[in-house]
N, C-alpha and C positions, 0 to 999 in steps of 0.2 A: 480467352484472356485470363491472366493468373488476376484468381479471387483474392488471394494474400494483397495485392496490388490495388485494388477496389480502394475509393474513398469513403470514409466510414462518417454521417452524418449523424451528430447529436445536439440534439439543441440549436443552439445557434453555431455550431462550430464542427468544423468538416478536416476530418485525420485521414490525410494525402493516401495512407495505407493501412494496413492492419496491423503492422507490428508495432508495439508499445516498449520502452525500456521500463522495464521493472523495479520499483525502488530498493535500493541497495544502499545500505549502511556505508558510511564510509570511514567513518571513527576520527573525521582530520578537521575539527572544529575548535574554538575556542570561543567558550560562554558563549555556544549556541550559535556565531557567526557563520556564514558562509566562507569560504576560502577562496583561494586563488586553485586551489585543488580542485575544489567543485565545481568552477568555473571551466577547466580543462575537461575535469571527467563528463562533467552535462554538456559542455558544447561540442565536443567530440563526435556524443552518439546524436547532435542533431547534424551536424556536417555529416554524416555517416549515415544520414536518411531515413532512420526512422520518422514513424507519422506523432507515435504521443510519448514523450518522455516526463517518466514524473520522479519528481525527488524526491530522494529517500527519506524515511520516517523522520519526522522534524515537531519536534517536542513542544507540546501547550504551557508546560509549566517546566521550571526546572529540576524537580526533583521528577518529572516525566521520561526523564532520559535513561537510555540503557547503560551509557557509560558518561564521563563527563566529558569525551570529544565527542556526544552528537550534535544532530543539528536542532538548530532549537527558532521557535517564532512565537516565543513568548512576550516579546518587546518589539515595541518600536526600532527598537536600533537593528532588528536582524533586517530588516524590510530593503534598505540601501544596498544590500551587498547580492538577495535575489533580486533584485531588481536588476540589477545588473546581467544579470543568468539569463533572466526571461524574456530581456528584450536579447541577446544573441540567439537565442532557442528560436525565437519567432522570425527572427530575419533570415533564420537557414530553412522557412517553413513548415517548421514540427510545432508542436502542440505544447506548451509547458505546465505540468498538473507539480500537485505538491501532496505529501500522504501527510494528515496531520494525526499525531501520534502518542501514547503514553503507555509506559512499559509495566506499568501497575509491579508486581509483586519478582519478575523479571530484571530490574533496577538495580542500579547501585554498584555496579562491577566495572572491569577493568575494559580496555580495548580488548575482542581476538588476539592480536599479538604479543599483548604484554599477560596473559596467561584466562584472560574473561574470569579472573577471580576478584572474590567480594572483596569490595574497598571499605573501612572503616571510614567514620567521618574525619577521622584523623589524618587518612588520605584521600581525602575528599568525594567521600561517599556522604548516602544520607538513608536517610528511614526508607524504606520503600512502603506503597500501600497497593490494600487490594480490596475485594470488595471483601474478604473474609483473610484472617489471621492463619493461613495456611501457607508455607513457601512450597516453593518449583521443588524443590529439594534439597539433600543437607551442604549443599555446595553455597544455598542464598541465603538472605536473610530473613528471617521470619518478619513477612509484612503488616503493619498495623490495618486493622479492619477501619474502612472508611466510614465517619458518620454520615447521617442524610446531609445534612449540611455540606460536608465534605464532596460527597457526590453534586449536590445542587452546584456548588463553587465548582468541580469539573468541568462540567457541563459548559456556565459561561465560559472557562476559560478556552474551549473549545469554538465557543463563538468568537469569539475574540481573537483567538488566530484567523478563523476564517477571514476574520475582515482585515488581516494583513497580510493574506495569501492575496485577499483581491488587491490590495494596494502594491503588491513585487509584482503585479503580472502573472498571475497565474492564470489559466483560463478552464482546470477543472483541480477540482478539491475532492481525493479520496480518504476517508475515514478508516484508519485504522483497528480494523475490528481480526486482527487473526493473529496467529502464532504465540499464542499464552500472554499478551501481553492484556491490559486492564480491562479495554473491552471482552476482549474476549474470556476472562477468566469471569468476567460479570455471565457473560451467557451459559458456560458448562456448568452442571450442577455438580461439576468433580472439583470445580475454586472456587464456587459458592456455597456456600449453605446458609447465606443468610436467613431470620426469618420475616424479615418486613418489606415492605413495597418493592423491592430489588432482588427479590429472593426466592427460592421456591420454587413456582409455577413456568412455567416456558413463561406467562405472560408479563413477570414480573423480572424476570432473568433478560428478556430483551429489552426492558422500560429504556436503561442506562444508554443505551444503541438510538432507540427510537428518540429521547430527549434529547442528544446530539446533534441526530439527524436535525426535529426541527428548530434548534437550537441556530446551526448556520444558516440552513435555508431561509431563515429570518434577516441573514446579512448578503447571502449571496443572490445574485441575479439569477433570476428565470431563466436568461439565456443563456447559462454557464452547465454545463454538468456536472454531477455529485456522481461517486462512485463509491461504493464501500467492497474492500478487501475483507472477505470471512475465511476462516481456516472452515471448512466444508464437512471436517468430522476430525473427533478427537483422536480417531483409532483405538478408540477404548473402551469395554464395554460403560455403559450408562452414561457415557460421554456427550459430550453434542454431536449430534448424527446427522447425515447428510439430508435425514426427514426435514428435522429442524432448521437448516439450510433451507432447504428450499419453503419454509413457514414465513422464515425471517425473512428471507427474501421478495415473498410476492406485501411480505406490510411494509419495507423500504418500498415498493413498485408502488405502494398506495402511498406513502411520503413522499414521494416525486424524486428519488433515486432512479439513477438513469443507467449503471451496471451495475454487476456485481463482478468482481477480481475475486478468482474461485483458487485458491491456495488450501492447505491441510494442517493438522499437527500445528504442535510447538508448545500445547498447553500441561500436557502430562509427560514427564520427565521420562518413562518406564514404554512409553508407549510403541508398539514395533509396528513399524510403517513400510508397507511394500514399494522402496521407492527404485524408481527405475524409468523408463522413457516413457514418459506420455501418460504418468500414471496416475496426475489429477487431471487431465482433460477431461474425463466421466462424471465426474460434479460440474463441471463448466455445462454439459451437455444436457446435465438433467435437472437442473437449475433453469435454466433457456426455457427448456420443455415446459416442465412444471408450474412457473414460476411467471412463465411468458415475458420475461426480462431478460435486456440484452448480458452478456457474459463473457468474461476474459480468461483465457483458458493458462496456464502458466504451473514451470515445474518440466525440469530435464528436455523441454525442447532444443535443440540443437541444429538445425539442419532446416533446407527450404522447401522442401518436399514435407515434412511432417506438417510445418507452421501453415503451409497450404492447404495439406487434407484438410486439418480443422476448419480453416474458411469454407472451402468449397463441400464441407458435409455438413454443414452448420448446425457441428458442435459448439462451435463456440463463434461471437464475433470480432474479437480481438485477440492474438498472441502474443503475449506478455513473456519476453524473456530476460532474462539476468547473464548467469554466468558465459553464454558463449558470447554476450554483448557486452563482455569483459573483456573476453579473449578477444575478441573481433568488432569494433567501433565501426569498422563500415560490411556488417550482414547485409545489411539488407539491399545495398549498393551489389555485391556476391549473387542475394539471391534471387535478385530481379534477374541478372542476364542467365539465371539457372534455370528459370522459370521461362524464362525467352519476353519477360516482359521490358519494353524496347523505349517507353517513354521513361522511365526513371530519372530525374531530371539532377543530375551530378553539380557539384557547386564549381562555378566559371571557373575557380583557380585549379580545382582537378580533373578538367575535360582533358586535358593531356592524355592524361593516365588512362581514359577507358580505350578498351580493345574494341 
């Protein structure tokens, strides 16, 4: 029997298969709203049978945002429009998670297609922060250094979405900690250099992570999963290294973190990264090992046979993919009858169509 196919038990809640939709920006918001976009693009890949799909990066505060069409769950008001999302997500049997989000020193730019350059607040950009007054590069804005205060008020604001993740239906909440954005430049000692409580030592570099963590877990049910998404190594020397991955990873496994979403890079502008097929699976696998927490493997997966090795060598327990789940809304519908697995259960309006 294809492992890719396997139900994957967490908590109180059981993902039909192992493939996961990755969250994906979509840049088609206004003041943080859900769209009729969203609603297409997420109910797509659950008619298309995947087991967990979680929305893309969805902003605590608003000046949290990468550009000013993300998604945002800093109010009440966005709550009515994923609600609307997560109960279609669940009536086609997938899993609806939500990655809650802030772009720290990353911020303040344009969409991808209208050039991802920095907006003035004149064109409705804003200040960006970080934990230290260092930008991405000369293309952003030099970010104001967060006070403690500053961070403590993060922190809630983080819980505070969490408890309007649970009110739309969510049923697992990942914490956005990778790709150079605020958590994660709090972690590397290459966009820190603070020198107080948040600063410094590995142990002080992860505080902003772990306050998060029990920040929601204070709001979110036992029976729900937490997941946190870490960029796994900077690719730089003195960087965050996949040691420290897997450090971080087994003190989330002691906060009642239930995976870790094993992605790379995106913190240090200069950084040359071997990228090519299958080429962060190897953190997913040694994160598992080391760490003894479950793990999502994600990055240039493409195809049914690769997404299966991973299950069936357990390297990872989840495959997380994006871009070919761009290209193709019904994979995983493809890679079940590639796999020869014969139960896949197709939605009543398109049993027509199977061969």
């Amino acid at each position: 029997m294809s492992q890719l196919f396997t139900p994957l038990h967490i908590k109180g809640i059981v993902l039909k298969n192992r493939i996961a939709i990755s969250p994906m920006c979509q840049y088609s918001s206004v003041d943080g709203f859900a769209s009729d976009w969203h609603l297409v693009h997420i109910g797509s890949r659950a008619v298309g049978g995947a087991g967990l799909i979680i929305m893309e990066a969805s902003a605590v505060v608003p000046e949290g945002r990468i550009t000013p069409s993300d998604l945002g769950i800093w109010k009440d008001g966005h709550i009515e429009n994923l609600l609307r999302i997560t109960q279609f997500v669940k009536a086609q049997g997938s899993v609806p998670a939500i990655q809650l989000a802030h772009a720290g020193r990353k911020a303040s730019v344009s969409s991808p297609w209208a050039g991802n350059v920095l907006l003035s607040e004149n064109e409705g950009g804003w200040q960006p922060v970080a934990p230290s007054a260092l930008a991405f590069n000369g293309h952003y804005a030099p970010p104001k250094a967060l006070t403690i205060a500053e961070i403590k008020g993060l922190v809630t604001k983080f819980k505070e979405a969490a408890s309007r993740a649970l009110a739309a239906g969510f049923e697992i909440v990942e914490i956005h900690a990778a790709h150079g954005y605020l958590i994660h430049e709090f972690l590397s000692p290459l966009s820190n250099t603070r020198t107080d409580e948040y600063g410094g030592s590995f142990e002080n570099r992860v505080r902003f992570l772990l306050e998060i963590t029990d920040a929601i877990k204070a709001v979110w049910p036992a029976s729900l999963p937490l997941f946190v998404r870490i960029s796994a190594t900077d690719w730089v020397e003195g960087g965050w290294s996949i040691e420290d991955s897997v450090s971080v990873s087994a003190l989330l496994k002691e906060k009642g973190i239930d995976l870790i979403d094993c992605s790379s890079g995106g913190n240090i502008s200069h950084a040359k990264i071997p990228v090519g097929p299958l080429y962060q699976v190897p953190f997913a696998a040694q994160i598992k090992q080391e760490a003894g927490i479950l793990t999502g493997a994600v990055g240039l997966i493409t195809d049914a046979p690769q997404a299966e090795a991973i299950i069936a060598t357990g390297q990872a327990d989840l495959v997380l993919m994006a871009r070919e789940l761009l290209r193709n809304p019904y994979f995983p519908f493809e890679a079940a009858q590639e796999l020869g697995y014969e139960e896949m259960a197709w939605p009543v309006q398109y049993e027509r169509a199977k061969k």
